[in-house]
N, C-alpha and C positions, 0 to 999 in steps of 0.2 A: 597398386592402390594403397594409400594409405592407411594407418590404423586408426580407429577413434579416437578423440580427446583422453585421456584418462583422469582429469582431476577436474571436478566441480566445485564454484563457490557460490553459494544459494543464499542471498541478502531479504531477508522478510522483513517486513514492518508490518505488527499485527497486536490491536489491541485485545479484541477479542477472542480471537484464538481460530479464524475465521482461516483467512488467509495461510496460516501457518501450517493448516492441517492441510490446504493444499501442498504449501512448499513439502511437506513431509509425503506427499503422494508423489509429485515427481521425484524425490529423492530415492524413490524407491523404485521407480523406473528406470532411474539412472544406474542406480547400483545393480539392479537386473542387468546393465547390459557391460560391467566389469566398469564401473567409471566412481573412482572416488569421492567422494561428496564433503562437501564442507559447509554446515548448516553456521550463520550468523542472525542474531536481531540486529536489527537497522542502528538502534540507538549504540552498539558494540562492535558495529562493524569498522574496518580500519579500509576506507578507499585504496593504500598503498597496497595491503593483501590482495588487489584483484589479479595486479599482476603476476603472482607465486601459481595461477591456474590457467588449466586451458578455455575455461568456460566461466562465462558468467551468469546467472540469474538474479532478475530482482522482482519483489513482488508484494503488493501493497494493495487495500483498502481501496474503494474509491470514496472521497471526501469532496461533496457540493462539486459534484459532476468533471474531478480531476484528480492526480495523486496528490498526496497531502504536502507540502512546505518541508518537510526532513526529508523525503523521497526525494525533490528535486534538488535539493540541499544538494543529498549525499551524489547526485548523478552529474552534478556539476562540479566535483572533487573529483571524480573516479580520472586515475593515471590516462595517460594518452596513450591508444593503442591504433593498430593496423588491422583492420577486418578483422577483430577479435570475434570470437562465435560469441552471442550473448540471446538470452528468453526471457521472457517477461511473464508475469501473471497478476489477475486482481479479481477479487471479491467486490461484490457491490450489490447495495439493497435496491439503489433505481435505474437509473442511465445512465454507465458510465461513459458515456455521448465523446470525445476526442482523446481520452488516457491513454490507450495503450499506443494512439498514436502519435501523442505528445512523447510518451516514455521513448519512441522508438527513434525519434526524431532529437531528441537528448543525449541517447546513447550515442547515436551517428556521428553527433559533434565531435564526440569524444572518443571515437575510432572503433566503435564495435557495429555490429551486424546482428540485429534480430531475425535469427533462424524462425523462432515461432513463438504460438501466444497461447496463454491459457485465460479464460475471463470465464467465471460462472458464479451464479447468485449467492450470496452470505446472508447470514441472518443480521439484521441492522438492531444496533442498540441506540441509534437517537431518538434523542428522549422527546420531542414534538412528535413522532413516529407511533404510540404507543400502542393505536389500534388501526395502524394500517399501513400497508409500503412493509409489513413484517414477511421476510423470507423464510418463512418456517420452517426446520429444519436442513437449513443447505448452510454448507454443500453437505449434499445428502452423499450415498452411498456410489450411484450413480459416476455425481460429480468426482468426486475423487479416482471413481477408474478412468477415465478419461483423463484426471490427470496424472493418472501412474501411464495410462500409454502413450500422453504425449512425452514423459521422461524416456519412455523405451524408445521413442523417434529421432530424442535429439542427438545421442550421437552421430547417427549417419548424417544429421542433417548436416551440423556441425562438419563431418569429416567432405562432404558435397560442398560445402561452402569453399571448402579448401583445394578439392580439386575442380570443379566444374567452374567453369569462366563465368558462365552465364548461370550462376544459382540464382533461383527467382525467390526476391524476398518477399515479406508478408505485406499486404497492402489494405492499408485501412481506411475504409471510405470516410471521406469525412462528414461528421453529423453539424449540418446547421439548424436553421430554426432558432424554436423556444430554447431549447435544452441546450445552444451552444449558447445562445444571451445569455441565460442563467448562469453558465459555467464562469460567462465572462464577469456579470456583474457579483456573486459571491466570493468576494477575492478583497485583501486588505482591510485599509478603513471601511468598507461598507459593510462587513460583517458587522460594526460594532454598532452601526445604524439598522441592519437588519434584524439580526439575532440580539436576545436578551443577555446582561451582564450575570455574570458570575461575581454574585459574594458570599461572603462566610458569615454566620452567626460565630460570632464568638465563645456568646454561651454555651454553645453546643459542641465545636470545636474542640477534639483531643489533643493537640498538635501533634498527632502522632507522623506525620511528614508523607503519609502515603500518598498522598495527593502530587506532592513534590518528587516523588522518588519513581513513580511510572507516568509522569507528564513526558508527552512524546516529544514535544520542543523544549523542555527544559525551563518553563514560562513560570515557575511557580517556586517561589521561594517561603521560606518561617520567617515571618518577622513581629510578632511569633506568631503570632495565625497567615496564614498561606496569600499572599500576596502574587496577583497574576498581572504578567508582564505584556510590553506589546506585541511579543512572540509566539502568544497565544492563535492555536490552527484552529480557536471551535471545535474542537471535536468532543466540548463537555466528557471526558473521563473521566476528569475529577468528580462530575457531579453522581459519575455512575458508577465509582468507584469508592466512594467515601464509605465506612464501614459506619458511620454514625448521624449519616446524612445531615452534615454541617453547612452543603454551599444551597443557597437560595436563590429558585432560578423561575422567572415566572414565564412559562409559555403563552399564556391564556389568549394573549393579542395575533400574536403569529398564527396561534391555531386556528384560530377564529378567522380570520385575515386570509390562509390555504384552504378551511374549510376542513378541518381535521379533528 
């Protein structure tokens, strides 16, 4: 019988810090069971490095009921492999209704094998969201042992993959309904029709670039106040991230409109 994996690469995307403290709980399951770990943010990660390990992980947010546009970015670069072992994980404030089985289904294309999953609730910082749909404190205490012992699982699973013919992969029913329309229609131009525009006061505006310098797509440049592109994922960061609350953003209609 062979021996486990011994190197992991663990690809996070995570604004809040949400997600990450999972990735840091199965990294620690992993390294309980003698397996290297290689911790990456998504925005740093280099697709060609997957192949330098035995495993893969990626793990991400759920954003308007799917992974966000730099997750799928980066999972449509990733090298061409042969039944590479790979995991997935994701934080989410509502439904994360077909993700993990979109992510898995991504991967596959691209020659890897999801051994197993991790999904459990985060606390949500959108900003329509303020007094409700809030996951208070998760992942709680809880959540992260469960994912420090899915980290303790995956290398046997991982080493099963490799010798068992018949390893049974994860199978994720699929969510229709409300919540897979939703998924479908918040996507591209219709966010700009749905959701409200992000702009800047100028007068208020420091240029100080923070807006630009942790935008997850890269959608935001100084010209010289922060000009947002059509690369823009919604995920208003900048608005929640501005240290001098420069960008003006009016909810009032959508709330009104969900009843929030």
């Amino acid at each position: 019988m062979s021996e486990p994996s011994r190197s992991a690469l663990v690809i996070t995307f995570s604004q809040t810090g949400n997600t990450q403290q999972v990735a840091e709980a199965i990294g620690r399951g992993l390294r309980g069971r003698g397996v290297a770990v290689t911790s990456r943010d998504l925005p740093e990660a280099r697709p060609e490095e997957v192949a330098e390990h035995d495993i893969l992980g990626i793990g991400t947010p759920v954003f308007y009921y799917r992974e966000p546009e730099p997750v799928k970015a980066f999972l449509a670069r990733l090298p061409r492999a042969r039944r590479k072992p790979a995991f997935t994980f994701i934080t989410h404030g509502g439904n994360p209704v077909n993700t993990l089985r979109r992510m898995q289904k991504q991967l596959g294309a691209r020659g890897y094998t999801v051994v197993n999953s991790f999904s459990c609730p985060g606390y949500d910082t959108y900003p329509m969201f303020f007094r409700v749909f809030r996951q208070w404190g998760r992942p709680n205490e809880q959540d992260l042992a469960d994912a420090e012992a899915m980290g303790g699982r995956l290398p046997d699973e991982c080493r099963w993959l490799t010798d068992e013919k018949r390893f049974a992969t994860p199978k994720y029913p699929f969510v229709g309904g409300q919540m897979f329309v939703r998924s479908l229609v918040c996507r591209g131009g219709m966010m700009k029709r749905l959701f409200p525009a992000l702009e800047v006061d100028p007068e208020v505006c420091t240029r100080c670039g923070e807006c630009a310098r942790t935008c997850p797509a890269g959608a935001i440049t100084l010209d010289p106040t922060p000009t947002i592109s059509d690369d823009c994922i919604w995920c208003y960061q900048c608005e929640r991230i501005c240290p001098v609350q420069a960008f003006r953003t009016d909810w009032t209609k959508l709330r009104e409109k969900m009843g929030v």
